[in-house]
N, C-alpha and C positions, 0 to 999 in steps of 0.2 A: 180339527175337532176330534179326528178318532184318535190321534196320538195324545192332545192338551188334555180330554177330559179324564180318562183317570190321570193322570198327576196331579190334577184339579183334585180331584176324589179324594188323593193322598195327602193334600192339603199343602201343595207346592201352591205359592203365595205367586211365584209370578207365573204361571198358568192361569190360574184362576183369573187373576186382573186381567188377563189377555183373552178369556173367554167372556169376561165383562165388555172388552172393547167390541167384540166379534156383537155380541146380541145387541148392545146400544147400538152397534151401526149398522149392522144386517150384515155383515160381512160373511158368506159363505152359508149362515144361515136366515130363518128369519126374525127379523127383530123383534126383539120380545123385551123394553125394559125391567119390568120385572124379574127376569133371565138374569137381566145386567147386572141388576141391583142385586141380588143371593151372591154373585163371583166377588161384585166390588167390595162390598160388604165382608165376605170371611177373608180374602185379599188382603185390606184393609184393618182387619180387626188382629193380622198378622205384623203389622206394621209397613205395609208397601205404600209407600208415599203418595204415590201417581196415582194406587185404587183410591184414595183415601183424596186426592185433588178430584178424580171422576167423580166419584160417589156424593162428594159436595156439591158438583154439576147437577146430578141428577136429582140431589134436594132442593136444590136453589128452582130447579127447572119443573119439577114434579113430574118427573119421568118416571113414573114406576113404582113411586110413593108420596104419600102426600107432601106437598110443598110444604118445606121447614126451610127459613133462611135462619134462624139460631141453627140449625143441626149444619148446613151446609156452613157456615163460619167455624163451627166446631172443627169442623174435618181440613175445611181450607188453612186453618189455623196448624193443624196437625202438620197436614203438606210444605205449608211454609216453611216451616219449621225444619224441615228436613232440605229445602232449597226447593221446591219443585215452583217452577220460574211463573207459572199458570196462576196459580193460588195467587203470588200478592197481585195480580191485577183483578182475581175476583174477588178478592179483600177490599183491594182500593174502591172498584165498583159496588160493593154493596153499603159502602163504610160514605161514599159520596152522596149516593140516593136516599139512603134509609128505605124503610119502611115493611112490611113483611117480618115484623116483630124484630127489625133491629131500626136502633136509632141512630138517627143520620149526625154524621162525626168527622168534619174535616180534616180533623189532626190526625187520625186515623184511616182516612183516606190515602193522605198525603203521605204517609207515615210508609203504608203498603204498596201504594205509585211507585214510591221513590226505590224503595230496596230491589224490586223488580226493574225499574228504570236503570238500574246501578247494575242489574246482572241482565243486562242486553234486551231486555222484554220490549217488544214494540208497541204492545197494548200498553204496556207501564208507561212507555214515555210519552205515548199519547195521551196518558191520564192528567200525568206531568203537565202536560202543554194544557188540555181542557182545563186544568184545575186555572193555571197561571191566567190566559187569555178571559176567564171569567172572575177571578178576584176570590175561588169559591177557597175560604180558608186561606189565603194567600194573598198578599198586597197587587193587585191586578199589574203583569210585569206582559207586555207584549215581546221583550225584548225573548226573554226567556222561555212564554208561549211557542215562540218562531224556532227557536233552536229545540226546543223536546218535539215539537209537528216534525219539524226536519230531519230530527235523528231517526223518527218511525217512519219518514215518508222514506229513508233509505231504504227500510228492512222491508218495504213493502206493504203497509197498514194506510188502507186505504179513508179511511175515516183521520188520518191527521194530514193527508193531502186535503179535504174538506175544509179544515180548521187552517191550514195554512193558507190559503186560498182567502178567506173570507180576513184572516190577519193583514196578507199583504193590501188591504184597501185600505187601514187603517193606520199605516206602517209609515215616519218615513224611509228613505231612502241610507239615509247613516244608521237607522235601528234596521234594518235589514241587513247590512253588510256585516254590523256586529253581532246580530243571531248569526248569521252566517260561519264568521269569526271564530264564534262561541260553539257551535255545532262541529266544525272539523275539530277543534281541539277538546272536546270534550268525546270524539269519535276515536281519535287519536291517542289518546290516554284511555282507549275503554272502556268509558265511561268513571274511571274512578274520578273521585269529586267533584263530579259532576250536581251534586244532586245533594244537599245539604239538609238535614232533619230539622225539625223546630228546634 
């Protein structure tokens, strides 16, 4: 803090975001969103991608300013843009639910899933898989559901071990082996074409 804040002061963009991360999460000091939200904010209005993903958190979440999901898409928009891997799974997520002054858009769900699913995102592939095992915007594929749960049940994402779980009851035993099939090669190839756009 004694070293970050004036450079912060002097309006170095990635101090600032990292004095944003410190007060969102109490780290070293005390949490203070509001705190957050001033670093993420001029961060951000410098063009730092990552404040500019936070800072959409903290609209989405109302952490420190009044809940706006138009303002946090604005910003999440911004991030994507720039690659930051966070933003399209909370694209895909507010573009799936709706509601909180955006309206609810499968093709654009799907659309934000997928490009995050494409760049290794575990939440993306488990968006993948929710969207598919439920039909939401997509022709209900269990096959495909089983292989995006699988790919995230690698990386760790403990919500598509859930979905995979509840898949294999409905599964048979040949539509298992080729989500299976389908999940090492598509791990294999790094995801590239994996994950095909409307």
């Amino acid at each position: 803090m004694e070293e970050w804040r004036p450079l912060a002061e002097q309006g170095d963009a990635a101090t600032q975001f990292y004095l944003g991360v410190m007060y969102s999460k109490g780290k070293g000091v005390v949490q203070d969103y509001q705190e957050a939200v001033k670093w993420y904010r001029v961060s951000a209005e410098q063009g730092h991608a990552t404040a500019q993903s936070n800072l959409g958190q903290m609209y989405a979440k109302g952490n420190g300013v009044v809940q706006d999901y138009k303002e946090a898409d604005r910003l999440w928009r911004l991030a994507a843009n720039k690659k930051v891997i966070g933003s399209y799974a909370n694209l895909g997520r507010i573009y799936l639910t709706g509601g909180h002054g955006i309206i609810q858009n499968y093709y654009e769900s799907f659309k934000w899933y997928g490009i995050g699913a494409a760049q290794g995102s575990a939440t993306s592939q488990y968006g993948l898989g929710y969207m598919y095992a439920n039909g939401f915007g997509v022709i209900k594929d269990y096959v495909l559901a089983h292989m995006w749960f699988n790919i995230a049940v690698s990386q760790g994402n403990d919500q598509a071990q859930s979905g995979l779980d509840n898949l294999l009851k409905l599964m048979t035993a040949t539509q298992i082996e080729e989500a299976q099939r389908l999940a090492r090669e598509c791990q294999r190839k790094e995801y590239k074409g994996c994950w095909t756009p409307y």
